[in-house]
Structures are given as C-alpha cells and as structure tokens.
N, C-alpha and C positions, 0 to 999 in steps of 0.2 A: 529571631527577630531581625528583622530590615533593619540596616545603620540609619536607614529614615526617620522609623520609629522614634528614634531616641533624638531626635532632633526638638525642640519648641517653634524656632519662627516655621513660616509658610516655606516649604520646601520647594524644590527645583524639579527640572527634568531630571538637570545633572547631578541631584543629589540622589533620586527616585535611580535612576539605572547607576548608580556607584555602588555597585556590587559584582560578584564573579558572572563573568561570563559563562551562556552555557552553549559551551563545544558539544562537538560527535564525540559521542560517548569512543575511548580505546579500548577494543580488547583484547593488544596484544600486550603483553605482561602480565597475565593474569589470568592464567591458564588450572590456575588446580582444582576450581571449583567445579570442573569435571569429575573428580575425586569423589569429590562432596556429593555430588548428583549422587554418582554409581553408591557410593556405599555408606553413605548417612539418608537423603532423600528418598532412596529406591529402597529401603529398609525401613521405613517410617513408617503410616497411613495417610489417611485426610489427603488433604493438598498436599501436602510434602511427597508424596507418592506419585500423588498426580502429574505433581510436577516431572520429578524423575520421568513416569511410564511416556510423557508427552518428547520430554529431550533424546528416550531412548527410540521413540515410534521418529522423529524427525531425524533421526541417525537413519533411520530404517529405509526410509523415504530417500538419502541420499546413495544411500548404500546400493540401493534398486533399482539406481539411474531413473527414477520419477522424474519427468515434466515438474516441477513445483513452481506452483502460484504461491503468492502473499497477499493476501489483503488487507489492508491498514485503516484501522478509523480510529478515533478520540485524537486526543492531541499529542501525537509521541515526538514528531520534528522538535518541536519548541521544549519538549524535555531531552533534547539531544541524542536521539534515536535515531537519527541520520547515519553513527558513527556505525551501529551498529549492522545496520542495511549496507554500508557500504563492505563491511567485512563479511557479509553472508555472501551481496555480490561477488565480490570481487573472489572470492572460494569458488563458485560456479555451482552455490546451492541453490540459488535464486532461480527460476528462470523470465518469470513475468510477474509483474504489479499492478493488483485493483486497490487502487486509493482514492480517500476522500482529497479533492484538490485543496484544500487546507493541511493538508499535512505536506505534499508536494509547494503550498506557496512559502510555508513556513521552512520547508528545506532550502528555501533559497537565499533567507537571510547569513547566516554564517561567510559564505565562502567570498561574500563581498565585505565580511568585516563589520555589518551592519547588526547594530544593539539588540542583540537580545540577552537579557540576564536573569540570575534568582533571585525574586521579588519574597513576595508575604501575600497571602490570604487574609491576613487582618491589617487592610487598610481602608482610607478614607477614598473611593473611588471617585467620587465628585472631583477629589482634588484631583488625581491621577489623570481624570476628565479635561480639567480643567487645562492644568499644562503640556498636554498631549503623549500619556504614557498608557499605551494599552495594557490588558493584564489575562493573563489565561490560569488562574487559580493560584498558583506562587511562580509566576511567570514574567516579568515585566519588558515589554517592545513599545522601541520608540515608533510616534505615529509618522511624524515626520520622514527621521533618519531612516526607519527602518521598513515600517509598510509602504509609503510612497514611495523611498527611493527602489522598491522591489519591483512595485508599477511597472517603472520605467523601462525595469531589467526584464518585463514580460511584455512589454510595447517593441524595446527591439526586435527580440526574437522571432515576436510575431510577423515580423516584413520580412522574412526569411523563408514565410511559405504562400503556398500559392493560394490563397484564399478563396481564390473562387471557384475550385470543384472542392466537390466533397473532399474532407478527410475525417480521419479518425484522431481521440485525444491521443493516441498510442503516437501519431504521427505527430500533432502537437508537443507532446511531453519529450520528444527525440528531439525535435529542431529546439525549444527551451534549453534541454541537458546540454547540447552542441553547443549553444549562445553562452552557457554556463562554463564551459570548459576552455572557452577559446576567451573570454572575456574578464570572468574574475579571478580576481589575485588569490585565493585558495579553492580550486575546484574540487581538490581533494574533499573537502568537507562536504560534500553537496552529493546524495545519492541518486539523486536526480542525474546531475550529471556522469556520475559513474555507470547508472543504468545505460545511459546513451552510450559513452564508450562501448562496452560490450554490446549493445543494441539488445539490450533487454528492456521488453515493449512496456509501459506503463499506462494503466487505463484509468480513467474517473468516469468510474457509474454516476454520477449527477454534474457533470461539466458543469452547471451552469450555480453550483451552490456553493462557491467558492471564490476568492480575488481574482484568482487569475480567470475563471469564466469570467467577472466583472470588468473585468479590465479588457476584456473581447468588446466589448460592445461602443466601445470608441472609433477603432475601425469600421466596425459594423454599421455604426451609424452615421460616420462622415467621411469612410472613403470607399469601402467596397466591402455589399455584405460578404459575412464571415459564414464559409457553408458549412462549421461542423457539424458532423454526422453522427449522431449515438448510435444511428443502426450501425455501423461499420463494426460498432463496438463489441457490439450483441457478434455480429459474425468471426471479424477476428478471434475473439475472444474462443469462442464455440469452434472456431478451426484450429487454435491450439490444443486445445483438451482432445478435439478427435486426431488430431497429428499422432499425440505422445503413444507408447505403448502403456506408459502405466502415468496414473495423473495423482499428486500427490500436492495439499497445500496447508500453508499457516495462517490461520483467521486471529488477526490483532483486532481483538475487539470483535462487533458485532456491524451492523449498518450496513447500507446499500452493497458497502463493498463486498460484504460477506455471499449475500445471495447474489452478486450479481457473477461471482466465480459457480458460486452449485447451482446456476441454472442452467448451464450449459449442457449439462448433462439430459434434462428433459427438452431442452432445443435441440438433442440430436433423437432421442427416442421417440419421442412425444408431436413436436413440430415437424422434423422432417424426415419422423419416420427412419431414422439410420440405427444399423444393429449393429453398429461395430464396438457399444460401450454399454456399460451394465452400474454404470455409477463410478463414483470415484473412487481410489483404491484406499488413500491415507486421507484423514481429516485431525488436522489436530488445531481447537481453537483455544484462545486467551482469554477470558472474557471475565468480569464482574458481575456481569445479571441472570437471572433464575425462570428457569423458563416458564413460572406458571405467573408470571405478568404479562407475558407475551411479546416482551419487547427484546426478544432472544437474536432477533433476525435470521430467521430457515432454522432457530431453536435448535434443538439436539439432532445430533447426528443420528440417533435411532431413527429418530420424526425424520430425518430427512430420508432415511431408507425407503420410508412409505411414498417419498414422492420423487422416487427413484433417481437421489441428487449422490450418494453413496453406493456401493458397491456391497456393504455390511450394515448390518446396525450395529452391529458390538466388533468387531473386529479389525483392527486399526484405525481404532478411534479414540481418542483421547478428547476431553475437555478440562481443562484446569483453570479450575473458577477461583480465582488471584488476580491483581491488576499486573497487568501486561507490562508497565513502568518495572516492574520486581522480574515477572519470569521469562521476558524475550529476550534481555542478556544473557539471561543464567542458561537459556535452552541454546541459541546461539552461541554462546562459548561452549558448550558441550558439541556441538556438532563440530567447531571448526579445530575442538582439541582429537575427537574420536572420530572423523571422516576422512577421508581425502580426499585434496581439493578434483572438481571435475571441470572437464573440458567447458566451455562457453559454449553454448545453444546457439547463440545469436539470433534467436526469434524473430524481432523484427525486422530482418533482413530478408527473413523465409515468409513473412503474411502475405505478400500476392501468391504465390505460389501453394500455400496452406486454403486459404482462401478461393482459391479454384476450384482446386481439389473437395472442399467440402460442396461447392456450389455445385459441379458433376456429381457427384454422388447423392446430394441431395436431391434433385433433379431424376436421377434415375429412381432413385425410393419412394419418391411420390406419384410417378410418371408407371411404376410397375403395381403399385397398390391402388390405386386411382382417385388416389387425393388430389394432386394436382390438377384434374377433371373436374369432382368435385366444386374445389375450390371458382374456379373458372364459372362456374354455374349459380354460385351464390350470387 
C-alpha cells in the first residue's frame, strides 16, 4: 500500500511522491544468481528453462563477438532499467539501441534528481489528475517537477544540432546523451548518456510517438523547421547489420522496436538485392504476449524465418514468455558474471562510413540485376 492510502484528508503532490525513489537498478553485488541460472533454472522446464536457455544463448551471442542490437519497449526506464542498460553498456555487450522514445524520455529523469517514485495501482486518479502526479501502473512522476522540467533538458540540447539538414534520431539521441553528460548532476544514472559516451547509436522507430518527438515541434514551428529523417534510420540501421560478421540481438518486449531491428535483414536481401546476409544469427526475445493474437510484433522467430528476418528457425533462438521487469536483470547479470567484458564498437562514429559502403553495394546489386532500371521505368 501507498503511505497515501492510509491518509483521510485530500492528499498532496508531496504526500503522493513521499515514497522511495526509483534508481538504476545495481547489479554489482549480486553476482550468484548466475549460479542459480546454470543449475537450478537450466534444470527445470516451462519458463524456468527458458529463461536459463535465453541467458545462456545471450552468453553465446557475446562470446561470438556478435554486433548485438537491443530493442526496448513497454515501460522499463521508469521501473529503473536504466541501471541495468548502463551495466550491459558499459561491458561492451551492447552495441546499438531500437527504443520506443518513452523509454529514452523517461531515462532522463533520474540523473537530474527529478521525481520519480513507487506509487500503487489502487488509486484515485482523478485526484492524482488533479494535483499534477502522473502514474505508469505503480509508478508515480511529478507533472511539473519532473515531465516539464525534462522538456526543458530536451529544448537545450536540441540547439546543439544543426536542424536544418537531415539527420537521423541515432544523431539526435548522441547530442541528448552529450547535453546529459555534460549537464546533470548524476549522468551515471542515465543510459542514454552512457550510450553517447561510447557512441553507441540509439534509434526510435516512431520518433514522433513520444515527449521528446513532442517537444520537436516547438522549434519546428517557431524557429527553424526540424528535418528529422526516419529514412536515415531505416539505412543506418541496415548498414549496421550488413557491417557485423555475425548479428545477434535482445528484443524487451515486442513493438515497432522489435521489427524495426529484423527488418533489416529483408532491406538487404529483398530491397536491395545484397547477398552478403542470410538472416540474423541469435534472436532472443522478452515478451508476455502469445502469438496467436497477433500482436507478437514479427511474432516468433520460426515465423520470422519464413520472411527471411533470421538465419534459423529453431536454432539460436530463444523466446521466454515472462515479463521483462523479472528476466532482463536475471539474463543480464548472467552475462556480465559468465562473459568478458568486450572492446567498444563505437558505431556511431563509423555510420558515414558503414553507410557508404552499403549505399555502393547496394547500387551495384541492383545496377547488376536490373532493378535499378526497372525501378527507373515505373
């Protein structure tokens, strides 16, 4: 129960957030649950197993020196999942990020010290309405202190770039982490900002479905429009996967983010014709929902075989159908207790250069099969 709850008169802001704060999850001190995976979980069935097969296939993934994507949806920041992205980071398991930008605006509160705590599910929202206390399930952020003042911390950074040629959110979310790192008083807490340090690139498949796209459109509309590019996204994105030798990723949850990492793969076969990939090598996702509602997003990894987004359909593939809140610490401290850490990528420091390279070779494969003709003729 909320110390709220048990109150009688009409409650405050400050009685509604007078509860623990929620930090980046730590996961150093708490290392044996490794242990636990290998030989309680990995000896189970059901999910228990699954879990295990998914922590040991994401060892495998690092072990293999994979490219590894993450993509991120539901609301993992505001349950303090920050902490835990920064420790996969900062290990050099990470190499790039497809997130929903609600998870990226909500990274941003902490490191400015700005409210967000553990609330309740069983409250009076009207009131919560009323004195301006948002709520994300047992979640409670101030409107004021904590969403506005974030605004603000996404309006600076944003005069920091050059708005009027195209860029990509990859390029957005680097000049943000930068503004974050140089600016607030705990950058540590902020994975956003950690990603920029190493210049690991962070992408949002729906820029525009989230605060910080909202908060675009102020410049946009009163001083110089804003030329973010999705295409850039689509490309960058697809010149990573075709860079790596072998591409391996972690799907949190399901959503835009999900497909917007395994489409890459039929944008190199399919769109422009390149045979240097045959699907992705490792797939391991997070998810709660069941593919025959259909709201699986790119559904199971067999199904993705058939649309040639995987390299197998049974064969380094894991799904463990659990919420992601439970199993991306437990899979994450398994990797960072059984891997060693790996060198930094630095991705986004290499996308012109990745990005060339796919745009010449995609250019000869359609110029040699005569699509690019074709196309010209429609």
């Amino acid at each position: 129960m909320h110390p709220c709850q048990k109150k009688t008169a009409k409650a405050t802001e400050a009685d509604w957030l007078n509860a623990p704060t929620i930090e980046p999850l730590a996961l150093g001190g708490n290392e044996a649950v490794a242990d636990m995976i290998d030989n309680v979980y990995a000896r189970s069935g059901f999910n228990g197993r699954r879990l295990a097969e998914g922590a040991q296939l994401f060892a495998r993934m690092i072990d293999d020196n994979a490219t590894v994507g993450l993509t991120l949806a539901g609301a993992m920041t505001p349950i303090g999942m920050s902490g835990v992205l920064i420790s996969l980071i900062d290990a050099g398991f990470i190499d790039f990020i497809i997130s929903t930008g609600a998870n990226l605006y909500h990274d941003l509160h902490r490191p400015f010290d700005f409210p967000m705590v553990q609330g309740s599910p069983d409250v009076d929202d009207n009131e919560l309405g009323e004195i301006g206390v948002a709520r994300i399930y047992d979640v409670f952020i101030a409107d004021e202190d904590t969403l506005m003042a974030t605004d603000k911390v996404i309006m600076k950074a944003v005069k920091s770039i050059d708005v009027s040629k195209p860029f990509s959110t990859a390029t957005l979310h680097q000049k943000l982490g930068e503004c974050v790192g140089e600016v607030a008083p705990h950058p540590e807490k902020s994975f956003v900002a950690c990603a920029a340090k190493h210049h690991v690139p962070i992408f949002t498949s729906s820029p525009g479905d989230s605060s910080i796209g909202m908060n675009l459109i102020v410049p946009h509309l009163f001083e110089q429009e804003v030329h973010l590019n999705p295409m850039l996204d689509i490309i960058e994105t697809t010149a990573i996967v075709r860079d790596a030798e072998k591409n391996g990723v972690i799907e949190v949850g399901g959503g835009s983010p999900k497909n917007f990492y395994l489409q890459t793969q039929p944008t190199l076969h399919q769109i422009l014709m390149d045979p240097s990939k045959g699907g992705h090598d490792y797939f391991l996702q997070l998810t709660t929902d069941s593919p025959h509602w259909g709201g699986l997003s790119g559904a199971t990894p067999s199904e993705a075989k058939s649309w040639g987004k995987v390299k197998d359909a049974r064969v380094n593939n894991v799904v463990v159908y659990s919420c992601a809140s439970i199993t991306l610490p437990l899979i994450a401290q398994y990797a960072l207790v059984r891997c060693k850490k790996r060198s930094q990528r630095k991705l986004y420091s290499r996308l012109g250069e990745m990005t060339a390279t796919l745009k010449a070779a995609g250019k000869k494969a359609l110029t040699e099969s005569g699509q690019l003709e074709e196309f010209r003729k429609i």
